[in-house]
C-alpha positions as CSV (number, residue, x, y, z in Angstrom):
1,X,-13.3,-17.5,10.3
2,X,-12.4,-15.1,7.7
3,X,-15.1,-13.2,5.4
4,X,-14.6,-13.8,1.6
5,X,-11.8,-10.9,0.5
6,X,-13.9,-8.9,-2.0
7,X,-11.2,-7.2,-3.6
8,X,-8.6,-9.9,-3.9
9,X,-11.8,-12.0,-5.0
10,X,-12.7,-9.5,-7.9
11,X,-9.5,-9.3,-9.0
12,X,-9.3,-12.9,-9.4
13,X,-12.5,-12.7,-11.6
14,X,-10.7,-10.2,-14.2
15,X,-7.8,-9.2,-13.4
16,X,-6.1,-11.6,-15.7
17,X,-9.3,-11.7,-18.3
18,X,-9.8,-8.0,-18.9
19,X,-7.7,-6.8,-21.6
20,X,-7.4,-3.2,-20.0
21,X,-6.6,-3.2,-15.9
22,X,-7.6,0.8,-15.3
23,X,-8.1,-0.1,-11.3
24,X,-4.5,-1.9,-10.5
25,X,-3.0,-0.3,-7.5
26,X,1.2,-1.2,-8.4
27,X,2.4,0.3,-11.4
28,X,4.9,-0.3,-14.4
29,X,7.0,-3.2,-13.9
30,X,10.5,-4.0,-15.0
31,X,12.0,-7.1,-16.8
32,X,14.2,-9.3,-15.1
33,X,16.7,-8.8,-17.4
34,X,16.8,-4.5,-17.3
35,X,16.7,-4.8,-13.5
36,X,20.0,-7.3,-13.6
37,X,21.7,-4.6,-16.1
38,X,21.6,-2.4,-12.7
39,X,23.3,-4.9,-10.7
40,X,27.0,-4.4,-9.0
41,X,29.8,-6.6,-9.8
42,X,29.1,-8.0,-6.1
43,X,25.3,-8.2,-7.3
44,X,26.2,-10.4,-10.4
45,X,28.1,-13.0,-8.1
46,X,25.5,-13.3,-5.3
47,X,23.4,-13.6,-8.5
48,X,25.2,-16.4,-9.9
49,X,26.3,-18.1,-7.3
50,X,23.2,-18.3,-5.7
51,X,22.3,-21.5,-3.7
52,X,18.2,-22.4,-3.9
53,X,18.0,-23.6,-0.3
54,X,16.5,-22.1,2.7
55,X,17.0,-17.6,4.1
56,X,17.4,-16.6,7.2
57,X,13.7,-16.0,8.4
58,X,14.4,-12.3,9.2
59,X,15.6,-11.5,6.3
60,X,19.1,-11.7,4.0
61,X,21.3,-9.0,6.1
62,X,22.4,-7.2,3.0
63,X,18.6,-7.0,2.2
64,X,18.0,-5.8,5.3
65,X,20.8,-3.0,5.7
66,X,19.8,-2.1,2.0
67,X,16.1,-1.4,3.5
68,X,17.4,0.4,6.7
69,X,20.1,2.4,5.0
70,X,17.7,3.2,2.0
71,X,13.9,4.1,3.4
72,X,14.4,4.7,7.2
73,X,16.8,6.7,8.3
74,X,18.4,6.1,11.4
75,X,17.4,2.8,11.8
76,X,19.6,-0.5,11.4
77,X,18.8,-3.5,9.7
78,X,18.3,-5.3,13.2
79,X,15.5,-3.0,13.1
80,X,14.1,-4.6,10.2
81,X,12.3,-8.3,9.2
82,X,11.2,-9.5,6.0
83,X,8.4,-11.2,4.9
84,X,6.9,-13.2,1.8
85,X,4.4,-9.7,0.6
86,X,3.2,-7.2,2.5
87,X,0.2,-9.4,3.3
88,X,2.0,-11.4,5.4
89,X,3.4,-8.9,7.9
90,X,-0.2,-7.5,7.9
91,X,-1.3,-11.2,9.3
92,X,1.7,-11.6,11.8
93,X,0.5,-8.0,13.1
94,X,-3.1,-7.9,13.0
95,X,-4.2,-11.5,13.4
96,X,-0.7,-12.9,14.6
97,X,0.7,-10.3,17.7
98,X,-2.7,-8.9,18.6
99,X,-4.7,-9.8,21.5
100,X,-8.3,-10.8,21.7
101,X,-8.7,-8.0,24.7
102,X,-7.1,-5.5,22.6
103,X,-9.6,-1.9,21.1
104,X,-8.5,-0.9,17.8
105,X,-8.4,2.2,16.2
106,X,-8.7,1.5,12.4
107,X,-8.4,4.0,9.5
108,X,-11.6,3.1,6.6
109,X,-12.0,2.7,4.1
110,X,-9.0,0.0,4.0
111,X,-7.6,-2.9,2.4
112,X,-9.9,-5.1,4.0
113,X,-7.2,-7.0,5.8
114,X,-6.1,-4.1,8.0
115,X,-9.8,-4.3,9.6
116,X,-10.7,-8.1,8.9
117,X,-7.9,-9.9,10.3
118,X,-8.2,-8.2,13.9
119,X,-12.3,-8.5,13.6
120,X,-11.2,-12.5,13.1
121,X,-8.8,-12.5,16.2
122,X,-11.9,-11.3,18.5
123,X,-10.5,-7.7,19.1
124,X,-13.6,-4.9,19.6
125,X,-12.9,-2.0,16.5
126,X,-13.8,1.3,16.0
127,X,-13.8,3.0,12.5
128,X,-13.1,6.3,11.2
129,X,-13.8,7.1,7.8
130,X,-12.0,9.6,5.8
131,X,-14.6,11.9,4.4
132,X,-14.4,13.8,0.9
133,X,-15.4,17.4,2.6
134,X,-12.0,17.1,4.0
135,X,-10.1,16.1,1.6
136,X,-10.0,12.3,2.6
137,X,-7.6,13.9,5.1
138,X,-7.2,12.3,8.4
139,X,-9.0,13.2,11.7
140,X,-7.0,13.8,14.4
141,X,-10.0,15.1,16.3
142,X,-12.3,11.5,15.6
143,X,-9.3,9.8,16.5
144,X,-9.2,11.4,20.3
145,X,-13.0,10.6,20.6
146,X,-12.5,7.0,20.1
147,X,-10.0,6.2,22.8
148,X,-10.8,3.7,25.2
149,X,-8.7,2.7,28.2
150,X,-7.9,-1.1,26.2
151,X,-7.7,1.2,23.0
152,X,-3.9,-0.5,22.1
153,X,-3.5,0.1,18.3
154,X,-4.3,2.3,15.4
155,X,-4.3,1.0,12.1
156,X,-3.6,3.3,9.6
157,X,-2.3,3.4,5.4
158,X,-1.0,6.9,4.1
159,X,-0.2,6.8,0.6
160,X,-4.2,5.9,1.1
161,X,-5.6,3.5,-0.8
162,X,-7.9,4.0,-2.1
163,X,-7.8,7.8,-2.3
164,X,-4.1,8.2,-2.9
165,X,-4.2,11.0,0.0
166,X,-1.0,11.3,2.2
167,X,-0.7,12.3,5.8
168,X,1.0,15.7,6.3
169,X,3.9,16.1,8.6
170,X,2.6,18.1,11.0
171,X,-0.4,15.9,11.1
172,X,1.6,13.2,11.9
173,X,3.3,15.0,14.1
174,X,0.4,15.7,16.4
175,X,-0.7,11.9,16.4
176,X,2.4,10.4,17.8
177,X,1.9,12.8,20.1
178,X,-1.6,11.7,20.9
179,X,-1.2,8.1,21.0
180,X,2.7,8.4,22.6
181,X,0.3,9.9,25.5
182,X,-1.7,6.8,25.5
183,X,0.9,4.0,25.3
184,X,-0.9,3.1,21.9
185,X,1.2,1.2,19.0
186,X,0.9,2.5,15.5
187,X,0.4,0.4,12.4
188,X,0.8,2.0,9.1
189,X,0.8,0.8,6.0
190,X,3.2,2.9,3.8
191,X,3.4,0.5,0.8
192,X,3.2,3.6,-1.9
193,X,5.2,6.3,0.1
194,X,8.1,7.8,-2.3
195,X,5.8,7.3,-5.3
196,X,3.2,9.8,-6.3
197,X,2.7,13.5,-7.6
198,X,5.7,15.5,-7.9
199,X,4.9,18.3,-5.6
200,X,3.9,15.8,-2.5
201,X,5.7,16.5,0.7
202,X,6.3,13.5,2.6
203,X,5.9,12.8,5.9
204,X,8.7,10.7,7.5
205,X,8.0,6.7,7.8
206,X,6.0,6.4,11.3
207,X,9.0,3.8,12.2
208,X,11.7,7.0,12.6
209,X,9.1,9.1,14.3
210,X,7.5,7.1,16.8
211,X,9.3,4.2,19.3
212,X,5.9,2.1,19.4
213,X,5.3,2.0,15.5
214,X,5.5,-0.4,12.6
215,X,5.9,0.7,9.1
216,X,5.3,-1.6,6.4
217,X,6.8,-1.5,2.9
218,X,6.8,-4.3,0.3
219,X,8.4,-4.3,-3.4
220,X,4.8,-4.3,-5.0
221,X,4.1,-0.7,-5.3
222,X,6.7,1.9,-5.3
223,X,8.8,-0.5,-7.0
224,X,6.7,-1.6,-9.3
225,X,7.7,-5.1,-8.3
226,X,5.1,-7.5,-7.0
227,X,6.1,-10.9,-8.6
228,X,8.8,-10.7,-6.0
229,X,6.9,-11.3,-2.9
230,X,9.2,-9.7,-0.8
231,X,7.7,-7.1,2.3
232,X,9.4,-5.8,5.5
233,X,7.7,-3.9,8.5
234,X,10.3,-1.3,10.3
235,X,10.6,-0.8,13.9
236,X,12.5,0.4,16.5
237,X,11.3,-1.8,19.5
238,X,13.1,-5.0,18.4
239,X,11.1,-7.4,21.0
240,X,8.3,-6.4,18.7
241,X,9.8,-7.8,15.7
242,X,10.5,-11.0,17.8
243,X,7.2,-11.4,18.6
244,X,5.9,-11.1,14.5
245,X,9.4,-13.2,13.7
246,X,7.6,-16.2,16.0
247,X,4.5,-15.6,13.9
248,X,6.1,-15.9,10.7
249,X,7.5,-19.2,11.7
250,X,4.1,-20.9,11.0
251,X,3.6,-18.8,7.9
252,X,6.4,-18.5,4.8
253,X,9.6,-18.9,7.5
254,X,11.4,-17.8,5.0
255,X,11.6,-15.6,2.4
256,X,12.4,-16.6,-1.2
257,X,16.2,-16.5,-2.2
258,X,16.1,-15.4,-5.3
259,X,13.3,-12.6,-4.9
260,X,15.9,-11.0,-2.2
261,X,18.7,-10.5,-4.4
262,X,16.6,-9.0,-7.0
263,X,15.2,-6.9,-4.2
264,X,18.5,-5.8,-2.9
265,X,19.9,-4.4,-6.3
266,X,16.7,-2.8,-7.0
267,X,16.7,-0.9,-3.5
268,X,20.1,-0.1,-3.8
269,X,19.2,1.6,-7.4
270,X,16.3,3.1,-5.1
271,X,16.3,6.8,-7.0
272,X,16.7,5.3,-10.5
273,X,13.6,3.0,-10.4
274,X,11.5,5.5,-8.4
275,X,12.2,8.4,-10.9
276,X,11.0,5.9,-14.0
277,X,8.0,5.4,-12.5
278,X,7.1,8.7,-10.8
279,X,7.7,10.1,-14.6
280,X,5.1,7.7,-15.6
281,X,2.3,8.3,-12.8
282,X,3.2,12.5,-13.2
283,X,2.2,11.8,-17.0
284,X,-0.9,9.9,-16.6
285,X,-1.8,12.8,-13.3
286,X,-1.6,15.4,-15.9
287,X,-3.9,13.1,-18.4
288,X,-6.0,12.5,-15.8
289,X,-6.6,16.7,-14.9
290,X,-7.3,16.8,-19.0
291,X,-9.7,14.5,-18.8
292,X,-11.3,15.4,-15.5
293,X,-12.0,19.1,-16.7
294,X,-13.6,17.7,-20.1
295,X,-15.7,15.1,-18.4
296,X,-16.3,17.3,-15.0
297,X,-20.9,16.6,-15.5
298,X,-19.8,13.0,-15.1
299,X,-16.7,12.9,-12.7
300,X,-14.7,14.6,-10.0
301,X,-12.0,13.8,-7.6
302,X,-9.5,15.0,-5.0
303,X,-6.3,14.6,-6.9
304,X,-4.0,12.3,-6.1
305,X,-0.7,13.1,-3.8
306,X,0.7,9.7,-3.2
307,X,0.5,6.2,-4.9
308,X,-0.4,5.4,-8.5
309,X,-4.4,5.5,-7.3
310,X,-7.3,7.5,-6.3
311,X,-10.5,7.8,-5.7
312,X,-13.2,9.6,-8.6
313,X,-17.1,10.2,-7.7
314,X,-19.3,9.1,-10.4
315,X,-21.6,12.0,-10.7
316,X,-24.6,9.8,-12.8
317,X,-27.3,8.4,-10.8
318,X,-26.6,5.2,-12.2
319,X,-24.9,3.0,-9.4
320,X,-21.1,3.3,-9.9
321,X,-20.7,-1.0,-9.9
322,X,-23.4,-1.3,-12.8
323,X,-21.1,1.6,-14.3
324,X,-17.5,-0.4,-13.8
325,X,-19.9,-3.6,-15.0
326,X,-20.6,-2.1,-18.4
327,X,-17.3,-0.6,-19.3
328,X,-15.6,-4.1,-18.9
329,X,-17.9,-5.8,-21.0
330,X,-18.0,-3.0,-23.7
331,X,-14.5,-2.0,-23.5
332,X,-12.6,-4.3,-21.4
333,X,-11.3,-1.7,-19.3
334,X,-11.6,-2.8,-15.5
335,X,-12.4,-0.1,-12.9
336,X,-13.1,-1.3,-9.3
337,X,-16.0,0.1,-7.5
338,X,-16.6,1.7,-4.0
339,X,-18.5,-1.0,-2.8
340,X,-14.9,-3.7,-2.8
341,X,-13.5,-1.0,0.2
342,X,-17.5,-1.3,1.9
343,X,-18.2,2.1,0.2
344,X,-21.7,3.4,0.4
345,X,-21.2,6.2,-2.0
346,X,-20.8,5.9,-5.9
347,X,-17.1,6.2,-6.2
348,X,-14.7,4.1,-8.0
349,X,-10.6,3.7,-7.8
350,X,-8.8,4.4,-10.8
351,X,-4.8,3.0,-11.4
352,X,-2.7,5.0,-13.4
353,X,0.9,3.8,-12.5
354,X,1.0,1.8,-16.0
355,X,2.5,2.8,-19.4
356,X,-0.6,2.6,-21.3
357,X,-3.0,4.3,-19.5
358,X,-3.4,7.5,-21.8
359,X,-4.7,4.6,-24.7
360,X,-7.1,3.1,-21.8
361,X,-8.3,6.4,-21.2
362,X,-9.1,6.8,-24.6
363,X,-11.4,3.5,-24.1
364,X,-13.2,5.1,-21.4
365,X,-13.9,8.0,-23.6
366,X,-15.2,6.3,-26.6
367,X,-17.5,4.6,-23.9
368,X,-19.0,7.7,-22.6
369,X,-19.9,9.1,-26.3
């Protein structure tokens, strides 16, 4: 039913082999023990007194207001359900709530997910693909041609991955507008929003904007926290999150107890742990112009705005996967090709949310001499 996951699948070949990961999409972690140091005394009790038994399958409340009260304002955590990763609310959305009658809208290149798990459910798609002559910026034009009268969702992800573009506000803007004319729901994947270059202006979470859209977040990216597990999606329509909660009930139920607590002291410490690691991707940003400049007959990109990835063009006429294929085996530095996101052209994603990247970059130099 589903197609083999090619990035998930390359990952799985080196993610955990290579010494030097310069493609990973989350960035700098924490350890358990720093992210307990931020706890409240309240924290420390739930902490230990925790009982290892069964959540509540939306979510823990506390979790929940924590999310509302810290990412979407003027939402409520009845407005909010949890899940076990961001992949899972994907699945309850795209495979779980949508109908095989439905037209789709989807925003490429993707995670493949976004586009797969529909494609599996029998839903007809159409494709728009961010173009580098504009900036990997999306097309609000594109998106008006490919209406159809069963047109009932667009599938989106600003931070983009893999370009690391955002969607502007007045953009966004004029898109609710469009698809608020057509009765179409909105899915957007927002896991990196909050994290990215300093001087990024952020467009508001399509939740607060826009009655008929979901927002996902998860603790993976801007948090730097994937070992957790824990996602939400954000909506105002709560028959909608019914609907996924009904789903999730033949997928996780539940979320993991521990994972929450750790999740609700780090959201409440939101601007502490987003400031560590935006000083750490707005280091490796400014490595990155350095190197971009002194390398420019082999590389160029569109800089990054959001996230702790983008996309570079390899300039060579060497294919970009034979490229990522001998810098592993030379230098053990893992880059991830184009052709993982169904890429025809010879681009790459580069990750540079982690503390060693300058020294990585210094690998990929001593490769290209």
């Amino acid at each position: 039913m589903f197609k083999k996951f090619k990035l998930e699948e390359y990952l799985a070949r080196y993610e955990f082999s290579a010494p030097y990961l310069m493609c990973s999409s989350d960035p700098q972690t924490m350890l358990m023990k720093d992210v307990l140091a931020l706890a409240s005394t309240q924290e420390k009790e739930m902490w230990d007194n925790l009982s290892l038994s069964y959540t509540t399958p939306e979510g823990h409340p506390l979790l929940r207001e924590a999310i509302a009260t810290q990412m979407y304002q003027g939402l409520d955590k009845d407005q909010i359900l949890c899940f076990a990763g961001a992949e899972e609310g994907i699945f309850c959305t795209l495979f779980g709530v949508v109908e095989p009658s439905d037209h789709l809208i989807v925003i490429t290149p993707c995670y493949q997910s976004l586009l797969e798990l529909p494609k599996a459910k029998g839903c007809s798609i159409t494709t728009i693909d961010l173009q580098e002559s504009n900036n990997w910026q999306l097309d609000l034009n594109a998106i008006k041609a490919a209406i159809k009268p069963n047109t009932k969702w667009l599938v989106m992800n600003f931070p983009h991955n893999p370009t690391g573009q955002v969607i502007a506000p007045n953009d966004l803007t004029e898109l609710v507008q469009i698809l608020d004319k057509h009765g179409i729901w909105l899915f957007c994947d927002e896991v990196y929003r909050l994290m990215g270059a300093s001087d990024t202006v952020w467009a508001d979470p399509v939740a607060c904007v826009y009655p008929k859209a979901l927002s996902l977040g998860v603790m993976s990216k801007s948090f730097g926290m994937a070992g957790l597990r824990i996602g939400w999606i954000a909506c105002q329509d709560k028959s909608m999150l019914k609907k996924l909660e009904h789903v999730k009930y033949y997928t996780s139920i539940c979320n993991s107890a521990p994972s929450e607590i750790i999740s609700l002291i780090t959201l409440r410490q939101k601007d502490i742990i987003l400031s560590r690691i935006n000083e750490t991707v707005n280091h490796n940003l400014q490595c990155i112009d350095a190197f971009m400049k002194t390398h420019a007959e082999h590389f160029s990109w569109v800089r990054s705005k959001g996230g702790c990835i983008g996309l570079v063009h390899y300039k060579k006429s060497e294919l970009v996967d034979d490229f990522c294929h001998r810098l592993v085996q030379t230098e053990g530095v893992l880059l991830m090709p184009g052709s993982i996101f169904d890429m025809k052209s010879n681009h790459f994603r580069i990750g540079f949310g982690r503390q060693n990247f300058p020294e990585v970059l210094d690998k990929l130099k001593v490769f290209l001499k």
